[in-house]
N, C-alpha and C positions, 0 to 999 in steps of 0.2 A: 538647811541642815539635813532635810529624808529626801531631798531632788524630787519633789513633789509639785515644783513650782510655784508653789508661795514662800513669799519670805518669813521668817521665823525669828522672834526676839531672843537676843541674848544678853548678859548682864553681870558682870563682875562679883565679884564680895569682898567683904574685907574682916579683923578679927570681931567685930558685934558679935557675929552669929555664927560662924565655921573657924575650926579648928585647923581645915588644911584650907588654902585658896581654891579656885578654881572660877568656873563660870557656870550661870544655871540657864537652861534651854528652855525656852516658849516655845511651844511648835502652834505655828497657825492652821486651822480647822477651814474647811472649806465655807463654814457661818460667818471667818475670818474672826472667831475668837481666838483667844491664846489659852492653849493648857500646859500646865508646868511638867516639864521631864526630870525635871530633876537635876542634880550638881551634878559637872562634869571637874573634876581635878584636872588640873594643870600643875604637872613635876618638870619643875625648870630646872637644871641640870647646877650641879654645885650645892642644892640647897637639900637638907635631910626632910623627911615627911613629918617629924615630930618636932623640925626645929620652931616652937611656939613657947614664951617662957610665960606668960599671962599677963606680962608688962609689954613686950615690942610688937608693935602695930606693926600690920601688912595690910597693904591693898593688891588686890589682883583687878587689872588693867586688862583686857583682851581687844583684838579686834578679829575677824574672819575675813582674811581673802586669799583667792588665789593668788598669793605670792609667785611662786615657779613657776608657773604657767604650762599646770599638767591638767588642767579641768574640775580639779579639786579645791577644795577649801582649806585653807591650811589656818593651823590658829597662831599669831602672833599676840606675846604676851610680856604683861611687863608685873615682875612680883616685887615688889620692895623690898624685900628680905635680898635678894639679890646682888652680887658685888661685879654683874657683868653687864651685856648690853640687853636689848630687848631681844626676848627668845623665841622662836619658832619651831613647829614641831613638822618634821621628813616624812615626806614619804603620806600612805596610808595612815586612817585612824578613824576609830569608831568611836562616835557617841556615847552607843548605848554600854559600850564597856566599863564606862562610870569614870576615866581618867584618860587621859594621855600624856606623852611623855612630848617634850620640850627640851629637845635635844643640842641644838644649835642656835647660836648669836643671829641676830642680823646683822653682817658684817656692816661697820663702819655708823653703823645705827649710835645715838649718844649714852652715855649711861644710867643704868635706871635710876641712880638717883636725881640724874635731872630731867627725866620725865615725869612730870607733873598732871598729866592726863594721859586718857587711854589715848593711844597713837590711832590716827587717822591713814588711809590707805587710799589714794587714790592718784590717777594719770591729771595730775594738776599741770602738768605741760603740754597735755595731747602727743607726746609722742609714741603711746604704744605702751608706754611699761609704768608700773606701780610708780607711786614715791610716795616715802612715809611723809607727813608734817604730825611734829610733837610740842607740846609748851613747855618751857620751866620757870622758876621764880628764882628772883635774882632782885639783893639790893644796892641799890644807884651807889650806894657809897656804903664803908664799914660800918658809921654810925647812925644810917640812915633807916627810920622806922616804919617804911612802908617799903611793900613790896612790888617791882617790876613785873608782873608777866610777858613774858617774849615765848612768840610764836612760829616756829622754824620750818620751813622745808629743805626735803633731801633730795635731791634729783637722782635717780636709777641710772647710772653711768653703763650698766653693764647688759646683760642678757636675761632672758627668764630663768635661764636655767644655773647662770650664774652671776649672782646679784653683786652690783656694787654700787655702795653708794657717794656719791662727792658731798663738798662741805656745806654745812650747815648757811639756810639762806634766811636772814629774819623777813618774814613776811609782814609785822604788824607787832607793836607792844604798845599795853596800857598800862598805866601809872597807877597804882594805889590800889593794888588788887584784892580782893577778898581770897579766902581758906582754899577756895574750891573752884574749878573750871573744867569744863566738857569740852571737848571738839568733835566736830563730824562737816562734812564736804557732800556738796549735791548741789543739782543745777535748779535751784530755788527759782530763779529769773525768767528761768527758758531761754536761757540764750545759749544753751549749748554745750558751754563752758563750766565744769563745775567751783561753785564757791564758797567761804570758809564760814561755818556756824560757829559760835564760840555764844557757851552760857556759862554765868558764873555768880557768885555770890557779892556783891560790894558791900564795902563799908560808907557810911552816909553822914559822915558829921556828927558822932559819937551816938546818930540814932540805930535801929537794929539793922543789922542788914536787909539789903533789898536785892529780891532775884532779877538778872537782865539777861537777855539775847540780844546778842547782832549777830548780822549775814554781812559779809563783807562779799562784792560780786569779784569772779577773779576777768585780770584785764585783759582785753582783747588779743593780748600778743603776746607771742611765750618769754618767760623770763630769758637773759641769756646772762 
């Protein structure tokens, strides 16, 4: 986040405990503790700053990467109050300002109500340029009482400077999914190639739920 060279924790919110969304910044200490900076806002375009009625939940979703590929960090966001796609903010933007604006869709990106987790960012094909993968939940049939998780990537059709993305590709879904699910990508294995984390909540046979992770490795050769 300060190009200090260590990496820096970041973290969503939801309505618990803030009144507007945003994300709150760790900055790592050269001890490599984490001290808090504070809420950064994230204003996704269409939605007002007081739209909060004390009944409708929002989660704010973030992730940071150089999307455009200008050497910057750009924040890619997903707010549930939202009726468009996942947002990203142009251009310049500072921290310490206390907000930033989130001006523009990620074209062809799904919409936020079926982003079910914060969106992942990374070259899952090795060819040079971002692709998002995101989850949703979905059930198998109308009267069906458990939920599908399905886990999607988007391949980067286009340029850095002008993104496009093609259709949605399921990479993996689980049957019988609990409330809550994470995503994030990294070369856990050492083989090179980065692969998909997914943590989540299950349900266990009417006992209380139980936390899991898997790394699923991704495969030798690019999808096509």
């Amino acid at each position: 986040m300060d190009r200090d060279g260590r990496p820096d924790l970041v973290t969503g919110s939801d309505d618990c405990c803030d009144r507007e969304p945003g994300f709150h910044w760790f900055r790592r200490g050269a001890d490599g503790r984490f001290t808090a900076m504070g809420e950064v806002l994230v204003r996704v375009a269409g939605i007002r700053d007081n739209e909060w009625d004390g009944m409708r939940r929002f989660r704010m979703k973030v992730r940071l990467a150089d999307w455009d590929g200008d050497g910057r960090l750009d924040v890619l966001a997903v707010d549930t109050r939202s009726r468009g796609r996942i947002a990203r903010t142009l251009g310049r933007w500072d921290a310490a300002a206390g907000a930033v604006e989130a001006t523009a869709e990620v074209e062809g990106s799904p919409a936020v109500s079926e982003v079910s987790a914060q969106p992942v960012v990374v070259d899952w094909d090795g060819d040079g340029r971002l692709d998002p993968i995101t989850a949703d939940h979905a059930l198998a049939t109308p009267d069906a009482k458990v939920y599908t998780c399905r886990i999607w990537w988007q391949r980067h059709e286009g340029t850095p400077a002008f993104a496009r993305l093609g259709p949605r590709r399921l990479l993996t879904s689980l049957e019988d999914w609990g409330p809550a699910v994470g995503l994030d990508a990294a070369d856990f294995d050492g083989t090179g190639r980065p692969g998909l984390l997914v943590a989540a909540k299950l349900p266990s046979q009417g006992r209380p739920y139980r936390a899991a992770v898997w790394y699923y490795p991704r495969r030798p050769v690019p999808f096509r």
